[in-house]
KOLGUTOR-172033 format. One record per residue (C-alpha): residue in one letter; x, y, z. Coordinates in pm, 1 decimal, decimal comma. Each point is the difference from the previous one (the first is absolute). Layout:
BEGIN
+------+----------+----------+----------+
| resn |       c1 |       c2 |       c3 |
+------+----------+----------+----------+
|    A |        X |        Y |        Z |
...
+------+----------+----------+----------+
//
This chain:
BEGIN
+------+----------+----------+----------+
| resn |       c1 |       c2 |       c3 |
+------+----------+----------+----------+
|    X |  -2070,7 |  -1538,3 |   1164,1 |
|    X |    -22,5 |    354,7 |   -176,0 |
|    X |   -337,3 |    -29,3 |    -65,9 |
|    X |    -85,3 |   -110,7 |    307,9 |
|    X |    170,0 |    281,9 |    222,7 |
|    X |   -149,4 |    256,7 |   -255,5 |
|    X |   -327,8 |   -166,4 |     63,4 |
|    X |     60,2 |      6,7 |    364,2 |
|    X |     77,3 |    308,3 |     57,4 |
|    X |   -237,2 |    166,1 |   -249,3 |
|    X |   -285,0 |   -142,5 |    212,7 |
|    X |    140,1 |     99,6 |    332,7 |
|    X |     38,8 |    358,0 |   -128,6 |
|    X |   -353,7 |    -19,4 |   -136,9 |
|    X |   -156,0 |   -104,7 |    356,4 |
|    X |    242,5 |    276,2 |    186,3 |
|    X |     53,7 |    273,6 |   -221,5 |
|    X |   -278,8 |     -9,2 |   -263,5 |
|    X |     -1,7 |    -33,3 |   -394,4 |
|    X |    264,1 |    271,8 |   -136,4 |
|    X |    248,2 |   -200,4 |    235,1 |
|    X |    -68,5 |   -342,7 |   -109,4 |
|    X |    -30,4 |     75,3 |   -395,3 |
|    X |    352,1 |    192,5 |     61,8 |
|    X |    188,9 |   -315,1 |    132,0 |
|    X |   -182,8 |   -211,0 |   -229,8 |
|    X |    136,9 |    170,7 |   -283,3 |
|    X |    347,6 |     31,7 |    132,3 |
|    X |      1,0 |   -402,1 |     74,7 |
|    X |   -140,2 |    -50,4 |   -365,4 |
|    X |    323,4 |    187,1 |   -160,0 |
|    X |    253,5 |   -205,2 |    253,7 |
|    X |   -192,9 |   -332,0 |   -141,5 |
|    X |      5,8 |    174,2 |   -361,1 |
|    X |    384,9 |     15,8 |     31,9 |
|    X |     71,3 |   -335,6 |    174,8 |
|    X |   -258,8 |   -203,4 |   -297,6 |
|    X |    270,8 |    184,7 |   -290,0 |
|    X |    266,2 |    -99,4 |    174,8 |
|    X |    -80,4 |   -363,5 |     12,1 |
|    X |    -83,3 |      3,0 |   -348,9 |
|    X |    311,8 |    174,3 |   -130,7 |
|    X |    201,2 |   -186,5 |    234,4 |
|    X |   -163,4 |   -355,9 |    -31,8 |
|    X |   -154,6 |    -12,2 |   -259,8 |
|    X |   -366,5 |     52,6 |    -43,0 |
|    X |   -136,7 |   -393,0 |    -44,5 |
|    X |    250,3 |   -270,0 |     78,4 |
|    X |    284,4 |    216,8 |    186,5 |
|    X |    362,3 |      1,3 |    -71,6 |
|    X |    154,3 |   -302,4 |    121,6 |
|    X |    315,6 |    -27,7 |   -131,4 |
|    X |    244,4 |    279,3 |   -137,5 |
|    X |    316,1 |    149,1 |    -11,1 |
|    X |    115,8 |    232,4 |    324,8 |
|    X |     29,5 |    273,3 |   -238,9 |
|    X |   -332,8 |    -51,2 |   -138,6 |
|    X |   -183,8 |    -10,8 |    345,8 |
|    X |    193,2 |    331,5 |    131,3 |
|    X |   -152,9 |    153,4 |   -325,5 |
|    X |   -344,7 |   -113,9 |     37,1 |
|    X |    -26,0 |    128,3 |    350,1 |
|    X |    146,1 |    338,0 |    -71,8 |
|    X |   -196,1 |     50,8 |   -320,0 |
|    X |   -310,9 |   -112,4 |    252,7 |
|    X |    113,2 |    190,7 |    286,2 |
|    X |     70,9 |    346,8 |   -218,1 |
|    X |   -374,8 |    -93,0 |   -159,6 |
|    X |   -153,9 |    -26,5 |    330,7 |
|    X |    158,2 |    328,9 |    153,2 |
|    X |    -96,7 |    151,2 |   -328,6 |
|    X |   -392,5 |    -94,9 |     20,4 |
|    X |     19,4 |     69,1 |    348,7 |
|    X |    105,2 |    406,9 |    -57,9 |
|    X |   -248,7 |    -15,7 |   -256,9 |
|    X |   -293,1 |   -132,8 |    208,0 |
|    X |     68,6 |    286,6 |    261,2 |
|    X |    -32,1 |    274,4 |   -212,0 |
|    X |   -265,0 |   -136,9 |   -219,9 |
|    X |   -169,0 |    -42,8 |    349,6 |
|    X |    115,0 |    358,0 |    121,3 |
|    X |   -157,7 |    194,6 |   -310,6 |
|    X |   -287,5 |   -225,3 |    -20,7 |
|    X |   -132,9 |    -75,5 |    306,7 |
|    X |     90,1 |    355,8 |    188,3 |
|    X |   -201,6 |    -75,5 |    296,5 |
|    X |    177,1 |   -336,2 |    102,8 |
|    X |     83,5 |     50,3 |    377,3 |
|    X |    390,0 |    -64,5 |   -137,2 |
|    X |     53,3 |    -67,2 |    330,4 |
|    X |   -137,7 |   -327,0 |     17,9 |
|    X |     70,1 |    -63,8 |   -399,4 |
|    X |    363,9 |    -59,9 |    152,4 |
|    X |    -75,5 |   -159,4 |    318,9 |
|    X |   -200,3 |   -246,5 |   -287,8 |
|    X |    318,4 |    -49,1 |   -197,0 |
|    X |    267,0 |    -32,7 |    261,1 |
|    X |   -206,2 |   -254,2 |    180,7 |
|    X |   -101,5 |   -200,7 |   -305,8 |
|    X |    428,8 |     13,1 |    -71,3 |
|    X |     59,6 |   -124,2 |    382,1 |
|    X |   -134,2 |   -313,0 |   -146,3 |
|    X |    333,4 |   -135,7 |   -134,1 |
|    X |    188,3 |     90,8 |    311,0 |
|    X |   -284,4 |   -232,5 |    168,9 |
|    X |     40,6 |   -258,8 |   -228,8 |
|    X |    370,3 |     17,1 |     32,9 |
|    X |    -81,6 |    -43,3 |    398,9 |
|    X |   -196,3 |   -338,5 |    -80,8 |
|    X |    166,2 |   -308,2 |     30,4 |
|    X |   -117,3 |   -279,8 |   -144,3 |
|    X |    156,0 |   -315,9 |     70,1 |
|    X |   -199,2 |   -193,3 |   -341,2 |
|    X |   -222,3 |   -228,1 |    200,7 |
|    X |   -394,9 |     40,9 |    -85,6 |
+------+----------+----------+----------+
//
């Protein structure tokens, strides 16, 4: 769902605002997917997933994935920031928080397990 509201919106920005726009929320959406793919895999596991463990073991693995993911996320900004100076970080944000708003959608979806 990340992907696809980066995607989204990218290409709406390109058709209304022009290139500088789009590449800028591109690039913020790409960092919010960045940070939700490392948390899976710290959290999960990369191949297989955790399925069983401790309570103690799971709180650990999704703090040591949610410190990692805040961690690459800071990074990715100011990489970005001294990088790519002429990002329109206006719309490198706009990018990021809407790629995020993904899990509060996905939180909003019910699904009731019936195909």
């Amino acid at each position: 769902m990340q992907v696809a509201i980066t995607v989204v919106l990218a290409v709406a920005l390109l058709l209304i605002l022009g290139r500088s726009a789009a590449i800028a929320s591109g690039l913020g959406g790409v960092i919010a997917v960045f940070g939700s793919v490392l948390y899976a895999v710290i959290a999960y596991g990369a191949i297989g997933g955790l399925k069983f463990a401790p309570p103690a073991e799971i709180m650990r693995r999704h703090f040591a994935a949610e410190m990692a993911k805040l961690c690459v996320t800071l990074l990715s900004f100011a990489a970005l920031f001294v990088l790519y100076r002429q990002a329109a970080w206006l719309w490198v944000f706009v990018g990021y928080l809407a790629a995020a708003s993904a899990y509060w959608f996905g939180l909003l979806i019910q699904f009731d397990g019936k195909k």
